[in-house]
C-alpha positions in Angstrom: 66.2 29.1 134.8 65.2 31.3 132.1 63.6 28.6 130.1 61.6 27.4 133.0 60.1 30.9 134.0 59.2 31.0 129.9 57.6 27.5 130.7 55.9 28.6 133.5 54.2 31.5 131.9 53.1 30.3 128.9 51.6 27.3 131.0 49.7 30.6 133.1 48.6 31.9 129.8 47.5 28.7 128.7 45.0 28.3 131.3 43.5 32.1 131.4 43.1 31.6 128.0 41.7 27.8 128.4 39.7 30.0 131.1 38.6 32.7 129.1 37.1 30.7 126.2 35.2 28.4 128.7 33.8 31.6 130.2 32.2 32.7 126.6 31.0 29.1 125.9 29.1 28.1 128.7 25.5 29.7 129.0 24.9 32.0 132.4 23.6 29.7 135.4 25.0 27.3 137.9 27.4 25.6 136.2 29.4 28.6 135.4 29.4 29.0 138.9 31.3 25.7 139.7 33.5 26.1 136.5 34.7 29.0 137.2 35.6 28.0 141.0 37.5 24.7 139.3 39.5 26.9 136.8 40.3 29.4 140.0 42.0 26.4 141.7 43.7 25.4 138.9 45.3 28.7 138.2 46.3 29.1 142.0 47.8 25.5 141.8 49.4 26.6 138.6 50.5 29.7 139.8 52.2 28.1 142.9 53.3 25.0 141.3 57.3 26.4 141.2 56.9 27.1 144.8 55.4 23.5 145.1 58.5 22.3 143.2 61.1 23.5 145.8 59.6 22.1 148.7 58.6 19.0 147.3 55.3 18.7 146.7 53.4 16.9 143.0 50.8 19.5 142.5 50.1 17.8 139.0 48.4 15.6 140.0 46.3 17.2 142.1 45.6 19.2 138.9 44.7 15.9 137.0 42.3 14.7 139.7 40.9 18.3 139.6 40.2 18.0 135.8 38.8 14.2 135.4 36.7 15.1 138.1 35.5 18.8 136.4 35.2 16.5 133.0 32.9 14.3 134.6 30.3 16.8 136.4 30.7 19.2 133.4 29.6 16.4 130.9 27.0 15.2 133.5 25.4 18.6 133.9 25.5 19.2 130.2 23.5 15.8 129.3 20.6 17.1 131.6 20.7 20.5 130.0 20.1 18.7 126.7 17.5 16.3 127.4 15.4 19.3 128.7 16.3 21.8 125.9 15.2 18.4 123.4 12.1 18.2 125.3 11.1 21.5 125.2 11.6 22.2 121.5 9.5 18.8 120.7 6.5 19.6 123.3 6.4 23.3 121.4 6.9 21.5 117.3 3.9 19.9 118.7 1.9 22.3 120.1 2.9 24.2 116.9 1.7 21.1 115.0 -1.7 20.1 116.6 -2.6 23.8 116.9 -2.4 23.7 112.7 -4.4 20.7 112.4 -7.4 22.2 115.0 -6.9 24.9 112.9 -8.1 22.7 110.0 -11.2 21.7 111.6 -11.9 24.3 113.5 -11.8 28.2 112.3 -11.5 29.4 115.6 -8.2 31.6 115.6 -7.8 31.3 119.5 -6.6 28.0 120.0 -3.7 27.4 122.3 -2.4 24.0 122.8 -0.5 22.8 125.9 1.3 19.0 125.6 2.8 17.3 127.9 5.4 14.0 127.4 6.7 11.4 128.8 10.1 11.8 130.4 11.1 9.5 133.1 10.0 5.8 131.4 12.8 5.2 129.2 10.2 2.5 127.0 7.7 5.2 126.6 10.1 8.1 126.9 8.6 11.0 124.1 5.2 9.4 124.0 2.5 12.4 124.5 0.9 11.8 127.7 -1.6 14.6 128.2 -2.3 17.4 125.7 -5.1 20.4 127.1 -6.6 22.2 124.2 -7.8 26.0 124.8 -10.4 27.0 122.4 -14.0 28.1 122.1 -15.3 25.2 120.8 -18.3 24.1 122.1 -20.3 21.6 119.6 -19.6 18.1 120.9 -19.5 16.9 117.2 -16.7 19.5 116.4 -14.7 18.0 119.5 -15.1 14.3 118.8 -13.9 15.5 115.2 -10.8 16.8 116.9 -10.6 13.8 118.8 -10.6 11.8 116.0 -7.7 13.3 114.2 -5.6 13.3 117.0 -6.2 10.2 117.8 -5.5 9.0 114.5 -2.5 11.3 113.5 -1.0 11.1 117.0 -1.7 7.8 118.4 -3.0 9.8 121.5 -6.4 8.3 123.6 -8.9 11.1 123.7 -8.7 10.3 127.8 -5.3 12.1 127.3 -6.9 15.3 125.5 -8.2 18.2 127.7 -10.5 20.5 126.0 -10.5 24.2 128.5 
């Protein structure tokens, strides 16, 4: 009896700590939300699961289910949180990137460049689709210049480049 109650415990412990550790690791949002409701349940089922014993009931597999299905959303959720964070830190690397090269060409210390990438056609996934330039630049020949370089350094048609 004693040895069970130890068992018990230790299994409680296990999972506030299990808990507690998710609770650091995952970043503020909506998927906290759910996680946290999920390890809730599973410390009430652990929590009753004695109880559960005497009167017959299999509350570990209940727990299982709970978990495989928790796994799957968690890792689900996780891949879309990824994709956008990759996407986000390549659109500003190039921003970064063509904003330099302008830069090279073009004096003009207020340039702010805006791209925009493909994200939903796997074949062209990444592929620039539109970038919009901001700058005070207004000799044509300076801009066709621009053109040319991206063009030639990103493999971007200059219908795709926006000049504001």
């Amino acid at each position: 009896m004693i040895n069970a109650i130890k068992e018990w415990s230790l299994h409680l412990a296990g999972i506030i700590i299990f808990g507690s550790v998710c609770e650091m690791i995952l970043p503020s949002g909506s998927l906290k939300k759910y996680v946290n409701i999920v390890l809730g349940i599973i410390l009430i089922l652990a929590m009753t699961q004695p109880l559960s014993r005497l009167l017959g009931f299999n509350t570990s597999e209940i727990v299982d289910e709970i978990d495989r299905h928790n796994a799957y959303v968690s890792h689900s959720q996780m891949d879309d949180i990824q994709k956008e964070q990759i996407i986000n830190l390549y659109c500003k690397n190039l921003n970064v990137d063509i904003e330099k090269t302008i830069q090279n060409v073009n004096e003009n210390h207020n340039i702010k460049v805006n791209t925009e990438v493909e994200q939903d056609n796997i074949e062209s996934f990444g592929e620039i689709s539109c970038i919009n330039i901001e700058a005070e630049i207004t000799d044509d020949e300076e801009k066709e210049e621009i053109l040319k370089i991206i063009r030639e350094r990103y493999g971007v048609d200059k219908k795709k480049v926006r000049f504001k």
